[in-house]
N, C-alpha and C positions, 0 to 999 in steps of 0.2 A: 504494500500500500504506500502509495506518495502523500506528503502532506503539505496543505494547500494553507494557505495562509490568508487572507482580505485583509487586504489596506488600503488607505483610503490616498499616501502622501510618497513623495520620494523617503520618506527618512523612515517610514515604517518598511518599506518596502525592500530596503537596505536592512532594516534589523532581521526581519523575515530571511533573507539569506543569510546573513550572520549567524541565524541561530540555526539554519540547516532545512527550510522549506527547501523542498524541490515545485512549488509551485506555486506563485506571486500573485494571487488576483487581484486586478485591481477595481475598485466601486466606488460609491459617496452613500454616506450613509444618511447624508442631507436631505437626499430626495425622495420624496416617497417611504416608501418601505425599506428597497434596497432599489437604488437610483445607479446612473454612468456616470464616471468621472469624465474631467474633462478633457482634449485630445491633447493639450500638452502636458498636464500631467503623464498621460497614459505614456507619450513619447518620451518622458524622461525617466519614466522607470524602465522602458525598453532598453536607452540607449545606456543606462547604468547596471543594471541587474545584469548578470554575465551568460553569456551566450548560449551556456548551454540547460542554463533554468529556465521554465516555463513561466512565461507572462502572460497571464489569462485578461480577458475583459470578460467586466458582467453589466449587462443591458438593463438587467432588472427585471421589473415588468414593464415588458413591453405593451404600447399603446395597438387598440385590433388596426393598425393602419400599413398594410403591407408595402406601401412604398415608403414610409418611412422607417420602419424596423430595418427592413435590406439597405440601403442606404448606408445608415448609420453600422451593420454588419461589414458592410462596405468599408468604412471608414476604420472599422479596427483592423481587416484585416492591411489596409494601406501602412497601418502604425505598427504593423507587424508583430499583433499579438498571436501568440501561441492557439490560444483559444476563442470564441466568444460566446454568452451563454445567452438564450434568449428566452425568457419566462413571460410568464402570463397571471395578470390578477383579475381580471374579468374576459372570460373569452370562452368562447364555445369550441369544441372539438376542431370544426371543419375550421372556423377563422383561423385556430391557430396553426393547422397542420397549412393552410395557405400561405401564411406567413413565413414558416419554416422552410416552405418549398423555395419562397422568391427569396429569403434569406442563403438557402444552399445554390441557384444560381450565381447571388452576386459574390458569393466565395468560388466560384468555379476558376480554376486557375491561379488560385492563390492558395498557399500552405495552412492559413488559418481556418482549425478544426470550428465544426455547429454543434454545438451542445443543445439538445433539446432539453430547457428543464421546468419542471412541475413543484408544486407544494405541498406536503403532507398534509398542511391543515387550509389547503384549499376549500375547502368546502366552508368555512367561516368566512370566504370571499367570492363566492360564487366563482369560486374557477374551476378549473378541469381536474378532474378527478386522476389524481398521482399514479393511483393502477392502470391507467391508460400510455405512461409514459415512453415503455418501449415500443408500443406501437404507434404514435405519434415521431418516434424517432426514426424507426423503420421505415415507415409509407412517408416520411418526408428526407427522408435517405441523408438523417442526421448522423454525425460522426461517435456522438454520446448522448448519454442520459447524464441529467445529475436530479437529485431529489431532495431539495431544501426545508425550510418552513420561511415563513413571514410574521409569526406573533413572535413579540419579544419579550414575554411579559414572565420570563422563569422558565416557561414549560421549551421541551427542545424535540427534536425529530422524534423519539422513541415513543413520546406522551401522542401521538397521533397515528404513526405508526408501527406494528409492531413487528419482531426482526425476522418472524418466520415470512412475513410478506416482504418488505425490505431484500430477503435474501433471494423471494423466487425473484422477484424482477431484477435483481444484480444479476444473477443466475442468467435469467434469461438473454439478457444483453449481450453480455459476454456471448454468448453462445452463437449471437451477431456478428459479435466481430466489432461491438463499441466500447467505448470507453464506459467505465462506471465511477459516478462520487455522488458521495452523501453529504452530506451540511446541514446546518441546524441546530446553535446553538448547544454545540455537541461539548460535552466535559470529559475529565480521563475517567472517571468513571464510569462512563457507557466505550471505552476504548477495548473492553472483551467486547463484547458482542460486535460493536463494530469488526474485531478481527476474525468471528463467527460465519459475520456477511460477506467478507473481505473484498471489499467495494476497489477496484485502482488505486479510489482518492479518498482522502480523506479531509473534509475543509474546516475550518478552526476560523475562530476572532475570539471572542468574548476568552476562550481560555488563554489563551498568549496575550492578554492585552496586561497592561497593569492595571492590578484592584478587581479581575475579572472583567471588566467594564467597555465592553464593546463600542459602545461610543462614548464615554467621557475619559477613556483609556486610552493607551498606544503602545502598540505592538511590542513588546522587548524580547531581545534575543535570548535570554536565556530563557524566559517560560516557553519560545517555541522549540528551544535546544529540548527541553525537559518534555514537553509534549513527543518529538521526533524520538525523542532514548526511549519512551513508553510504547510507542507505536513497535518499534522494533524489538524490544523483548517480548514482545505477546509475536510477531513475524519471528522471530527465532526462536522460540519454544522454551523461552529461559521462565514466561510465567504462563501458568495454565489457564486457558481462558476459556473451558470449560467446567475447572472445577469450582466456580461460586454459582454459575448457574446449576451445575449437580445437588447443590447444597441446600439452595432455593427451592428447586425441586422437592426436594427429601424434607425438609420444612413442613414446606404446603403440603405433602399427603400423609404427615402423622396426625393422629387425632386430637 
């Protein structure tokens, strides 16, 4: 699993490698829910963050208006991001699988991957239901999935959705031949089961930030050093991340 970092600035962006992200996103968390930075930010963490780390963009939620999502899709892959993610807070199936499609035209030609991504707790927003997500990626012949949330209010990916659904549709993806990440207000303490699901990616803020604090915080390198060292003792087998859910289990079915 890779881990994915959001930052909002050159200097978070910078600590995020420092502390050993293999993957930069970069956002504003000014706008909306989760909003797009702006292009020369985006171009100065490109030309600073070194060449062979991932610099992602994230859209956000995009507007249902298909010439301006591609466009603007347009416009990261020119700044030469790694990725760009394009989500949905109000939108029906078919509008967004359109979008996605004139999205994946205006990357034709260019190296920058289409992330189709969904919300766990879409449905508190009228949007598209997150078990729809590999097939929305599929039929718009997106390069990945990612599966986020949008409330920020304590609860995180797992509170909406749960890991054995989580894992089919990781599962499935893969099996595509797309990329997988999860996000979501996610802490080290959901880092077993994330390793359970074991998604690509893995996307972090509120834990790397200082004070926890996704937005009144900023990024520092060693919480995301200490985040990357947890990731990988559960990938190397040094902590077992099946036996507290074993133990959960055996809990719940004594009387």
């Amino acid at each position: 699993m890779m881990l994915m970092v959001s930052t909002q600035d050159l200097d978070e962006a910078l600590e995020a490698v420092k502390g050993g992200a293999d993957i930069v996103d970069v956002k504003n968390l000014k706008e909306i829910l989760v909003g797009s930075n702006f292009p020369p930010v985006i171009k100065e963490v490109r030309e600073r963050v070194p060449a062979e780390k991932h610099v992602s963009v994230t859209l956000g939620v995009a507007p249902n208006q298909p010439g301006t999502v591609s466009l603007a899709v347009y416009g990261a892959a020119a700044l030469k991001a790694t990725s760009v993610k394009v989500g949905f807070l109000q939108s029906d199936y078919e509008t967004a699988l359109r979008i996605l499609q004139e999205c994946r035209r205006a990357l034709d030609g260019s190296g920058t991957k289409l992330i189709a991504a969904t919300f766990a707790d879409s449905h508190l927003y009228n949007g598209i239901d997150p078990a729809l997500v590999v097939k929305l990626a599929r039929e718009s012949k997106s390069d990945g999935i990612l599966i986020d949330t949008l409330t920020k209010d304590g609860r995180n990916l797992f509170d909406f959705m749960g890991e054995e659904k989580l894992k089919e549709l990781t599962d499935e993806a893969k099996e595509l031949g797309m990329s997988t990440a999860l996000s979501g207000a996610l802490k080290i303490q959901n880092l077993d089961a994330l390793a359970r699901i074991n998604p690509d990616i893995v996307g972090v803020r509120g834990a790397v930030c200082t004070n926890n604090d996704r937005e009144g915080g900023k990024v520092a390198a060693s919480a995301v050093a200490n985040v990357k060292r947890e990731l990988e003792l559960r990938m190397q087998g040094e902590i077992d991340i099946y036996q507290k859910k074993a133990e959960a289990s055996a809990d719940s079915a004594r009387p």
